[in-house]
C-alpha positions as CSV (number, residue, x, y, z in Angstrom):
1,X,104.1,-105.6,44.8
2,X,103.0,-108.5,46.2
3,X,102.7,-109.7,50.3
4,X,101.5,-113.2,50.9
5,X,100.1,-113.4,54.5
6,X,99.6,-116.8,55.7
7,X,96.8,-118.7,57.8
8,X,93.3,-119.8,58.3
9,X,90.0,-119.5,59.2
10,X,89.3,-121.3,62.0
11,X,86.6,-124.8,61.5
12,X,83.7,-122.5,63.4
13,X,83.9,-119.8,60.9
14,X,84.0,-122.4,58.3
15,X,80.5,-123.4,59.2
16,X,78.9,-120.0,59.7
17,X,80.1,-119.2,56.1
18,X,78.9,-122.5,54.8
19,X,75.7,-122.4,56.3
20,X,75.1,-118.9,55.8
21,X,75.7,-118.9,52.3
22,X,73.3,-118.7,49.8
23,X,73.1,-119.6,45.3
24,X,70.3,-117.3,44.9
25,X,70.7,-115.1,41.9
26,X,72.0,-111.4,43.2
27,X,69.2,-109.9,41.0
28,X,66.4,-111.7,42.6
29,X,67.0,-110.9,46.1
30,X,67.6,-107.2,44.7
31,X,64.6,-107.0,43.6
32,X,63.1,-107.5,47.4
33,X,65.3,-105.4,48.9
34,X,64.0,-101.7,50.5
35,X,65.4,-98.2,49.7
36,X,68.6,-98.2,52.3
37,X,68.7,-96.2,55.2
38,X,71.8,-94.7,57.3
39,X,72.2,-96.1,60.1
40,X,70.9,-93.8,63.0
41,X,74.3,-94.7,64.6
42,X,76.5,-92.9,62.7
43,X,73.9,-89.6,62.7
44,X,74.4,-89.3,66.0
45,X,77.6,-90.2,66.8
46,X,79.1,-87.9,64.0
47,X,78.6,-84.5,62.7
48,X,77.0,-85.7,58.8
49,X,76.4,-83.7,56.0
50,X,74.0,-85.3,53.7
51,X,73.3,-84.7,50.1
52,X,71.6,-85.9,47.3
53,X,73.0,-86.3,43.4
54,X,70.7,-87.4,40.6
55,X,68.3,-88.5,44.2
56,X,71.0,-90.5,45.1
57,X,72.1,-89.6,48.9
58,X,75.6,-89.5,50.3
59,X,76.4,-89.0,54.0
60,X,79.6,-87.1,54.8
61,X,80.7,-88.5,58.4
62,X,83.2,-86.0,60.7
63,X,82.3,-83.4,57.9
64,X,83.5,-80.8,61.3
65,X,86.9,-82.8,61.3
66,X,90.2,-79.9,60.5
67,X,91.4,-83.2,58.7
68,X,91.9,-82.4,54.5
69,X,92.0,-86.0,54.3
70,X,88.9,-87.3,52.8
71,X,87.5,-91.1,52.2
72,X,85.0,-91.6,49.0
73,X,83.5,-95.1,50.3
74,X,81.5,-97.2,47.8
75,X,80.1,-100.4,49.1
76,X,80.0,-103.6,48.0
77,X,76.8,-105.4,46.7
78,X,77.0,-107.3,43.2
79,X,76.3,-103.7,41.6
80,X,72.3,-104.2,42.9
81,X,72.6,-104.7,46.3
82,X,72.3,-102.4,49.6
83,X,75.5,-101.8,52.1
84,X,75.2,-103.4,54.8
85,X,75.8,-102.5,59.1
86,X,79.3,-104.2,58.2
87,X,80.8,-101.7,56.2
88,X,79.5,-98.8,59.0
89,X,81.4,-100.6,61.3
90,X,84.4,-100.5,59.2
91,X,84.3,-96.9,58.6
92,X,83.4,-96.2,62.2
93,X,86.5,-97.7,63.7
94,X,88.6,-96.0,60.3
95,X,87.1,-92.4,61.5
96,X,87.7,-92.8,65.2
97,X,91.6,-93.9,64.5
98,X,91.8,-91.4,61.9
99,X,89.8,-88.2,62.5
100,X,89.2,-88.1,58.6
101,X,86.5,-86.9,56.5
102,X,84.3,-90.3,55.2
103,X,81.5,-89.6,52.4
104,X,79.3,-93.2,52.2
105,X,77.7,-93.1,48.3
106,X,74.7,-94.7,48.3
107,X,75.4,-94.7,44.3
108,X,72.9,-95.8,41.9
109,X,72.3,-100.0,41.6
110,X,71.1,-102.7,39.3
111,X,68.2,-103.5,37.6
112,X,66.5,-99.8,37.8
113,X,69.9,-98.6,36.1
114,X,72.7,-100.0,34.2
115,X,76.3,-100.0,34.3
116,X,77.8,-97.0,32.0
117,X,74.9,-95.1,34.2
118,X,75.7,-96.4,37.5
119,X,79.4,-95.5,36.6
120,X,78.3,-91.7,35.6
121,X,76.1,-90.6,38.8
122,X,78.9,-92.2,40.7
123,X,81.2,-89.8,38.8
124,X,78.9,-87.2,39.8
125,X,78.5,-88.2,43.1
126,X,82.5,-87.9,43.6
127,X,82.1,-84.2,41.7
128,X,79.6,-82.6,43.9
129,X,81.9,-84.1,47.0
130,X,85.1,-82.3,45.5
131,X,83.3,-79.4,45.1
132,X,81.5,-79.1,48.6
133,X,85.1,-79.4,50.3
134,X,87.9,-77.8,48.0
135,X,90.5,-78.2,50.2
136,X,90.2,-81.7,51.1
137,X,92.2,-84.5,48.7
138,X,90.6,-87.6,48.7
139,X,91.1,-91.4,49.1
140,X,88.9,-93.3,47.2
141,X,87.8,-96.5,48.8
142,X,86.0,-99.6,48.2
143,X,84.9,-103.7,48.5
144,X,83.7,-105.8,45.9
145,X,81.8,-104.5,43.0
146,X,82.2,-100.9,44.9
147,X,85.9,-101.1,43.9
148,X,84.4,-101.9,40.3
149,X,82.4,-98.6,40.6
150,X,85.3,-96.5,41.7
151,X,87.5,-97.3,39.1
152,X,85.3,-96.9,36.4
153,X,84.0,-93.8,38.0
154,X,88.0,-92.6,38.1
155,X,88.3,-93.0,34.5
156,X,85.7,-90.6,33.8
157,X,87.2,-88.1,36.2
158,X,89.2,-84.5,34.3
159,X,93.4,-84.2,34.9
160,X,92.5,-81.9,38.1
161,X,90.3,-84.0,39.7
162,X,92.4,-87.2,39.2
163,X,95.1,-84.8,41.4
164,X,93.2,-84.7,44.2
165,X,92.4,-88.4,44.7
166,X,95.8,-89.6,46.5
167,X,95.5,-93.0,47.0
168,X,92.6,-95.9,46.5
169,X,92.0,-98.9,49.2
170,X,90.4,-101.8,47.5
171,X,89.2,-104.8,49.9
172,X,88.4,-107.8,47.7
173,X,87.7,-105.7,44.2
174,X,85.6,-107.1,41.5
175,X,87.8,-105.8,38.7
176,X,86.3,-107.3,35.6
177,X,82.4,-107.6,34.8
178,X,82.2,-110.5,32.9
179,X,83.9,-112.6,35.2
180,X,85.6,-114.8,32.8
181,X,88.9,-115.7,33.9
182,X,89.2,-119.6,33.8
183,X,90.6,-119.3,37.0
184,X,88.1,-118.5,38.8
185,X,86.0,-121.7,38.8
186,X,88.4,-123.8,40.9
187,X,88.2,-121.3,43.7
188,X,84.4,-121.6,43.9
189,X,84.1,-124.4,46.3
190,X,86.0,-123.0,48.7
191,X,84.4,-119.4,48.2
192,X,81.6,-119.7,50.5
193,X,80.2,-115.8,49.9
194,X,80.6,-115.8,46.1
195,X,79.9,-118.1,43.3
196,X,79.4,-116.8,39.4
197,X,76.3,-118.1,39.2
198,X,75.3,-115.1,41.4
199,X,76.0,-113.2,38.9
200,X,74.1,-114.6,35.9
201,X,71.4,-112.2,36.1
202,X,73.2,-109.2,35.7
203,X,74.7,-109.8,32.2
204,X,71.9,-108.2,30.7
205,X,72.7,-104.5,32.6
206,X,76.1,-104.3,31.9
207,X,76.3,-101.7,28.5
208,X,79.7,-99.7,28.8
209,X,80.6,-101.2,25.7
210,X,78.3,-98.9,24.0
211,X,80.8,-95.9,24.3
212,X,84.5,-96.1,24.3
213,X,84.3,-93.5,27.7
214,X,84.7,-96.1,30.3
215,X,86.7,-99.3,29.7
216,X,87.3,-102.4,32.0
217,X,89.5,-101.5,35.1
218,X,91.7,-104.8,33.9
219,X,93.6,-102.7,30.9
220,X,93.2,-99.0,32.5
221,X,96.2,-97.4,33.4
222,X,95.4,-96.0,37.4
223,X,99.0,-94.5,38.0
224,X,97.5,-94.2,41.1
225,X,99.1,-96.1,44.3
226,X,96.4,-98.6,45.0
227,X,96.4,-101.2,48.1
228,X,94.3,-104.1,47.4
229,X,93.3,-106.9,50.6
230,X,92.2,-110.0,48.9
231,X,91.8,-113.6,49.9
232,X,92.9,-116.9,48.2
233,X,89.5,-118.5,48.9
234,X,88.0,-115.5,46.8
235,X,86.6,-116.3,43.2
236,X,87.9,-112.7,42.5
237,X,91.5,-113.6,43.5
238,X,92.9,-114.5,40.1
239,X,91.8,-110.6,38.5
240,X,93.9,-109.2,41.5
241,X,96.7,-110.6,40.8
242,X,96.5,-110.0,36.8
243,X,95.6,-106.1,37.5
244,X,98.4,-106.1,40.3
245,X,101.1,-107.4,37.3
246,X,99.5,-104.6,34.8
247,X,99.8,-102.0,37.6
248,X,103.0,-101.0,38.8
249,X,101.5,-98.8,41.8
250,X,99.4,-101.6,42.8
251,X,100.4,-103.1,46.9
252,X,98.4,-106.6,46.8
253,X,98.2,-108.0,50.1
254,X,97.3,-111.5,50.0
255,X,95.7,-113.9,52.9
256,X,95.9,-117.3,52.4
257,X,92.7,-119.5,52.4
258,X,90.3,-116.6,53.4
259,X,87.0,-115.7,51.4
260,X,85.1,-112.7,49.5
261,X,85.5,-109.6,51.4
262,X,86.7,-111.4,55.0
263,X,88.3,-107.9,55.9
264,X,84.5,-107.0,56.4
265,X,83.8,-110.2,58.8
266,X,84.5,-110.8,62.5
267,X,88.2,-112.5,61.6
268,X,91.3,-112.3,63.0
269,X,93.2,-111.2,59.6
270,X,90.5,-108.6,59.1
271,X,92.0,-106.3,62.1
272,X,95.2,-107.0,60.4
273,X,93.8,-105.3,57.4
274,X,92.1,-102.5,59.2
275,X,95.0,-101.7,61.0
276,X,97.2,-101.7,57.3
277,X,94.2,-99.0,56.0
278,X,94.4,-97.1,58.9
279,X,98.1,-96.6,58.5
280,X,98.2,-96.5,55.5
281,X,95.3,-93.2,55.4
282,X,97.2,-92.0,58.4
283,X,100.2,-91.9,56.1
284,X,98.1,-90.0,53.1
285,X,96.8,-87.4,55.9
286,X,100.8,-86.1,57.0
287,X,101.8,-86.1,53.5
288,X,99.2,-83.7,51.5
């Protein structure tokens, strides 16, 4: 189903994102970039459990909550980049409104791995979570290329495990590695986060095609009810809606003329979003 929500950035916004944009190829300023670090923040505002999977850490926020409700959050980042104090925000205002569980992956990136391994110890990552809390079921949750690890990681998972993740949250998913809808090239000038030539440098790391295990998200089957938040301003817009019509689970909520992941950026629409997860997880929580 689809829910076309209408408005605009306002001309202020429009220049931060211009100006604060950048062409540089993901990979390169990967390269740069430090081992991440949780936030001190969240360790002392919550009760977190940490834990390590293949030495790849993930932080269980509110693991003392009596909630069974459980995020699985994988962050955005081009598949090589860090998370960012953005999506700790987010989850800090989704814990305080919802008392759930929240497990951050910091999952395995580009170039020191590739994709069908990225994919695996994010797999594993989700494992080890399901079997720390057994009673908890789980909503698996996501922006940008972490909704591309989720899914893939999802297809990997046994029938049991599959029953225990209830519901996914998608906010602007890249659904499709090689980014090669048509579409998607008219929408770059007015994507001021995104462009494909990002991406260029990364062609090299993706190798699920080497086993039939994992395919792409866009002809997987979820049967899973899925919410996806996605601008029209987004170069990843057109794959939403194709995935949306070749999902029948799917709920695409759609905001006119906003960019790449805006539900993570100080806009109005994005408390619209973060109000529509937190009811909809609110929802997920009284009925399991």
């Amino acid at each position: 189903m689809k829910t076309f929500i209408e408005g605009n950035i306002n001309f202020i916004t429009k220049i931060i994102l211009k100006f604060g944009s950048s062409n540089k190829d993901f990979l390169v300023t990967a390269r740069k970039q430090k081992q991440e670090k949780f936030p001190k923040l969240m360790l002392q505002k919550y009760k977190v459990d940490d834990d390590e999977v293949m030495g790849h850490a993930l932080y269980t926020m509110n693991a003392d909550s009596n909630s069974h409700t459980h995020i699985l959050y994988f962050h955005g980042g081009s598949l090589c980049l860090n998370g960012t104090i953005a999506h700790h925000l987010l989850l800090d205002k989704i814990i305080k409104e919802t008392d759930v569980k929240t497990t951050y992956m910091v999952y395995s990136l580009m170039p020191q791995h590739k994709s069908n391994e990225i994919y695996h110890i994010s797999y594993q990552m989700i494992k080890k979570v399901m079997e720390k809390f057994p009673n908890d079921h789980f909503i698996l949750m996501g922006d940008s290329a972490g909704g591309l690890v989720l899914l893939s990681a999802f297809q990997l998972l046994n029938d049991h495990e599959k029953k225990r993740i209830k519901h996914m949250i998608l906010l602007s998913p890249w659904l499709d590695f090689s980014l090669s809808n048509p579409d998607m090239e008219p929408l770059e000038k007015h994507d001021f986060i995104l462009s494909i030539n990002q991406f260029k440098g990364l062609k090299a790391y993706d190798d699920i095609h080497k086993t039939n295990e994992i395919v792409s998200p866009m002809i997987f089957d979820y049967q899973k009810p899925i919410d996806i938040y996605v601008g029209t301003y987004d170069i990843l817009y057109p794959d939403t809606c194709i995935f949306e019509e070749r999902n029948k689970h799917v709920d695409l909520m759609i905001f006119d003329k906003h960019p790449h992941v805006f539900a993570l950026l100080p806009m109005k629409k994005s408390k619209i979003v973060t109000q529509s997860m937190i009811k909809t997880i609110k929802e997920v929580s009284l009925t399991n």
